[in-house]
C-alpha positions in Angstrom: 69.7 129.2 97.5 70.4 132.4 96.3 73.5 133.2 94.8 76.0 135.4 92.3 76.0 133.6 88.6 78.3 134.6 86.1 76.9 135.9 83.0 77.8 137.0 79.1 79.6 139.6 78.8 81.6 140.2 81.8 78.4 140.4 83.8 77.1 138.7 86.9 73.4 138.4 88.3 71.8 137.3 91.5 69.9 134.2 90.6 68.2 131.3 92.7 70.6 128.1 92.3 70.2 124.6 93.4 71.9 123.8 96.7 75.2 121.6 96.0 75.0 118.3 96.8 77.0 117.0 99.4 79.7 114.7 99.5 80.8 112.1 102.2 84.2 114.5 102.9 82.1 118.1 102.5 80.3 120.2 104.8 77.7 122.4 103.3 77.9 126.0 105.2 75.2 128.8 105.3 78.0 131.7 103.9 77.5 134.3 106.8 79.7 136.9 104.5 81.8 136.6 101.6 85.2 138.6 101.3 85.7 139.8 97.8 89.3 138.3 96.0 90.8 139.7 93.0 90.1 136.2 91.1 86.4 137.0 90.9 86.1 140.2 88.3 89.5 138.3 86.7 87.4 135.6 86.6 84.5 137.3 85.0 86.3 139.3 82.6 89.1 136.8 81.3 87.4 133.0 81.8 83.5 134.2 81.3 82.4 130.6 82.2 78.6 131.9 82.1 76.9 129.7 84.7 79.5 129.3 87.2 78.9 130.2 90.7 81.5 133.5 91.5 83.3 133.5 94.9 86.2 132.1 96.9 86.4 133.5 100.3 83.8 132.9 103.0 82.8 131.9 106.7 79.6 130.9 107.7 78.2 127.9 109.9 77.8 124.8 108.9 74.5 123.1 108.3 75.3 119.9 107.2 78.3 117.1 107.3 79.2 114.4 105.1 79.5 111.0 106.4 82.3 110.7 106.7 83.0 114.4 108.4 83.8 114.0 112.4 85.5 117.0 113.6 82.8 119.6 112.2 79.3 119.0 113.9 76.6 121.8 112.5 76.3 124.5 114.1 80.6 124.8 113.9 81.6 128.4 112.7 83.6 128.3 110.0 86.2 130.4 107.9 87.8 129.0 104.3 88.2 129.7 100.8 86.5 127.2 97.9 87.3 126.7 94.4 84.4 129.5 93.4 84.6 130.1 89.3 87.4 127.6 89.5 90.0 130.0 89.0 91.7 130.8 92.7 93.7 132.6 95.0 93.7 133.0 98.6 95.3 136.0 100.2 96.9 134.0 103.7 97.3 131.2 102.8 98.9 131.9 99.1 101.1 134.1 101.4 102.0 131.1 103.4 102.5 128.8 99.9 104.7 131.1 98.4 107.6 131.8 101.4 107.7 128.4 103.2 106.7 125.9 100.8 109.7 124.0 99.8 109.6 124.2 96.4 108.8 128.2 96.5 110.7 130.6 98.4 111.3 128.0 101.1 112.0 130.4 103.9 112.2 129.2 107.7 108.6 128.8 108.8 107.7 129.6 112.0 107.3 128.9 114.4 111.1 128.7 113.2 112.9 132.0 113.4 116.2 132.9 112.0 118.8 134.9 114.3 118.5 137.9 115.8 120.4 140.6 113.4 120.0 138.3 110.5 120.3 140.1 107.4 118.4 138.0 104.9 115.9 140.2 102.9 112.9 139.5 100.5 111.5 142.0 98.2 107.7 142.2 97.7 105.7 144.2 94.6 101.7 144.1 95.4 102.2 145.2 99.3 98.8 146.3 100.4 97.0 144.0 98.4 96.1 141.3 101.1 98.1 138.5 100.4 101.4 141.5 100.5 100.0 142.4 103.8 100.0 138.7 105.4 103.8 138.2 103.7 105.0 141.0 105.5 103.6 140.3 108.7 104.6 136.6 108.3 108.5 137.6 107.2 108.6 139.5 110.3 107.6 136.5 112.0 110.4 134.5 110.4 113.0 136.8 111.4 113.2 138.2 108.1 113.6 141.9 106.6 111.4 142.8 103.9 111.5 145.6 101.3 108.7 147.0 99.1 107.6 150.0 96.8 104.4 151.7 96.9 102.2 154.8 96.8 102.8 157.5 99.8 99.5 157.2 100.8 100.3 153.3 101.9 103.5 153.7 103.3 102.1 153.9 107.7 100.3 150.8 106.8 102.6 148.4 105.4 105.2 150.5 108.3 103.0 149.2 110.6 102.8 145.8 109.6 106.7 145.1 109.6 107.7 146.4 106.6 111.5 147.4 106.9 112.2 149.7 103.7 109.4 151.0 102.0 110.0 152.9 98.7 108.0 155.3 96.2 107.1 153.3 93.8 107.3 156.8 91.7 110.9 157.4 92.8 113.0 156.9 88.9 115.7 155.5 91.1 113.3 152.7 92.8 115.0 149.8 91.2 118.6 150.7 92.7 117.1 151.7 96.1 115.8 148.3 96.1 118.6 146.1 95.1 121.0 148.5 97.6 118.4 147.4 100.5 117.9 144.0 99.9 120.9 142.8 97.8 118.6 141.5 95.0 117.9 137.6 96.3 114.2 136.3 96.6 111.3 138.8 95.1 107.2 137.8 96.2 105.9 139.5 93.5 101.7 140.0 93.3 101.6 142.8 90.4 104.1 143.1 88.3 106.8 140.2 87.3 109.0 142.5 85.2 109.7 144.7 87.5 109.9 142.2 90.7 112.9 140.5 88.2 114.7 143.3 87.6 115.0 144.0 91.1 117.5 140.1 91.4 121.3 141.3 92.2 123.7 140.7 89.6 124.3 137.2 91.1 121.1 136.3 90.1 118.0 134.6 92.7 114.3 133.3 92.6 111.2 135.4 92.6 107.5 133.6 93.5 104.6 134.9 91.2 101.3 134.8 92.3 100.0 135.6 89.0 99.7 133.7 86.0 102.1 134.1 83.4 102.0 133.4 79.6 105.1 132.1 77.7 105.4 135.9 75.8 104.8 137.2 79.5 108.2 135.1 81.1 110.1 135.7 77.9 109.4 138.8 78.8 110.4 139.3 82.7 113.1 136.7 82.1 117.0 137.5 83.2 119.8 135.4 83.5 120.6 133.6 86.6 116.6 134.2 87.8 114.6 131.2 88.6 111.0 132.4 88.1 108.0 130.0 90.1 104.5 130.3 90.2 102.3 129.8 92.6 98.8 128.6 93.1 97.0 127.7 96.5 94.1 126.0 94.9 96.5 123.2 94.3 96.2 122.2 98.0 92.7 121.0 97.8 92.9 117.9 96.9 91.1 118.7 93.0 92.2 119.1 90.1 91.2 122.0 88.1 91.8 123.6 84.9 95.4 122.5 84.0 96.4 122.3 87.1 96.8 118.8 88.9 95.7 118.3 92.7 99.5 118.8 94.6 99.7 115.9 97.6 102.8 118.3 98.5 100.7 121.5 98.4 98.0 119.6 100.6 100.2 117.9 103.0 101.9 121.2 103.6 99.2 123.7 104.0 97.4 121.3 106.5 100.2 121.4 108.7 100.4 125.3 108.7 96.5 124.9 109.5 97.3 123.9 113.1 99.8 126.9 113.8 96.8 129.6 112.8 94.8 129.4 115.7 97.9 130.9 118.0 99.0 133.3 115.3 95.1 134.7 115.2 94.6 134.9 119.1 98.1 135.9 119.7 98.1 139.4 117.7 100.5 138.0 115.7 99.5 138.6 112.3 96.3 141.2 111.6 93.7 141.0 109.4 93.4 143.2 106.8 90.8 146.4 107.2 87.5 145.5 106.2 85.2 147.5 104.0 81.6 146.4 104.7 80.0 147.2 100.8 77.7 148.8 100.4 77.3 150.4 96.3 76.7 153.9 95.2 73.1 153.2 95.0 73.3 151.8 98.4 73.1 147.7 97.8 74.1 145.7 99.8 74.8 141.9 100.3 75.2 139.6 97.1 73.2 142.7 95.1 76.4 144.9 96.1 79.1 142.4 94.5 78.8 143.9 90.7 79.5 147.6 91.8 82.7 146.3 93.9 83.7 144.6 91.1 83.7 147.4 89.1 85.4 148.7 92.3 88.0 146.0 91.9 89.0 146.7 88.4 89.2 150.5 88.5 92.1 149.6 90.7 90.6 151.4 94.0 91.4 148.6 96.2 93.9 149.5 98.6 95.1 147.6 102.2 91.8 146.7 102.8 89.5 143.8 102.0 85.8 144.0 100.4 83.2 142.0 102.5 79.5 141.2 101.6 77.4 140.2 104.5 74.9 137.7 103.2 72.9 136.8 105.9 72.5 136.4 109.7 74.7 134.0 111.7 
């Protein structure tokens, strides 16, 4: 098979690889198109495992089933994210970790709704990255209020979406608008710890981050009476990985929220997010595009949509 292969010096290739070998729990899937995650070029530039096949998100059809596999026959279409570069983040459901899982934010998950004309807010920093989107569309669902800063040129989207106070992230009075709005309680931060922190009231509160921190990088963004969590949704599949330990509790969890998607998808009640079909400045496309939209990626152009390769033909 054909597929992207991290190389030396933050680089990647297309490169003929051997097709994995499958397990009695695994399916193997012919990848119909790949959506492009914010792990891969971190993955490239910071871990540089050279050899390691890149990529996380995918759907496809699968093509073969483990023997002990029953409720996927081939020719099922499929949807799911994979520990690609084992280093991994996926946008819903990390959304989904981070607010309802117990020991995160531990909001009321829906189909459980608080009150109409409750007033209990959250606070997100990385709105119109993906996983920002699906939190505020899922906080709306949960009868909560959300608040977030960004860039002018965002603000109908994240509007759109559910967003109840949305800020310049510019404005040198963003911090106080925030804490006015929301009262300083829970933060969902995907960008910037420091600043999601110093957002807590006076009476202190928790904030989820989605990115890893260092010890210099929580000494850092820590304050007094603020419990800071990360969170990781590869802990749900079942492996272990890096330092990270396989979570029974992150499985157990995310396979229940599994069974609540398929209403929330046909429903309307949460949107994807736009979809840019790549194609690069010297017009390649397909697993030949992915190094010019990681370049893409780092230079920080992303913005409330998602990158998507098609690979090949369903």
């Amino acid at each position: 098979m054909r597929a992207v292969i991290v190389q030396p010096e933050k680089r990647v290739a297309v490169k003929d690889h051997p097709v994995p070998e499958l397990g009695p729990e695994d399916v193997l899937v012919k990848v119909v198109a790949a959506a492009q995650n914010p792990t891969d070029w971190k993955f490239v530039d910071f871990v540089q495992k050279a050899g390691t096949i890149l990529g996380v998100d995918f759907s496809g059809v699968v093509i073969a089933a483990g023997s002990n596999v029953a409720d996927l026959t081939i020719g099922t279409r499929v949807a799911g994210f994979v520990l690609g570069g084992a280093l991994p983040d996926s946008a819903f459901w990390t959304a989904v970790q981070a607010l309802y899982h117990p020991t995160r934010l531990a909001l009321a998950e829906i189909p459980s709704k608080l009150q109409d004309g409750s007033d209990e807010w959250v606070f997100l920093y990385g709105e119109s990255t993906s996983v920002g989107l699906y939190a505020i569309q899922l906080l709306r669902l949960s009868g909560y209020k959300s608040a977030t800063v960004c860039s002018a040129d965002q603000f109908d989207l994240v509007k759109s979406l559910g967003a109840d106070v949305v800020i310049n992230r510019h404005a040198p009075d963003s911090l106080q608008q925030i804490r006015e709005a929301t009262g300083g309680k829970r933060g969902f931060d995907s960008a910037s710890l420091q600043f999601t922190v110093a957002t807590m009231g006076p009476a202190g509160g928790r904030v989820i981050s989605l990115i890893g921190q260092d010890q210099e990088g929580l000494k850092k963004a820590v304050k007094e009476g603020v419990e800071v969590k990360s969170t990781l949704i590869y802990t749900a599949l079942g492996h272990p990985f890096g330092r990270y330990d396989a979570s029974v509790s992150d499985r157990t969890h995310m396979t229940a929220f599994l069974r609540k998607l398929p209403d929330l998808v046909s429903s309307g009640s949460t949107k994807p997010s736009r979809v840019n079909v790549w194609e690069g400045p010297g017009g390649e496309k397909g697993l030949e595009g992915v190094e010019s939209a990681l370049q893409w990626m780092r230079d920080g152009k992303v913005r409330g949509e998602k990158i998507v390769h098609i690979i090949s033909n369903a």
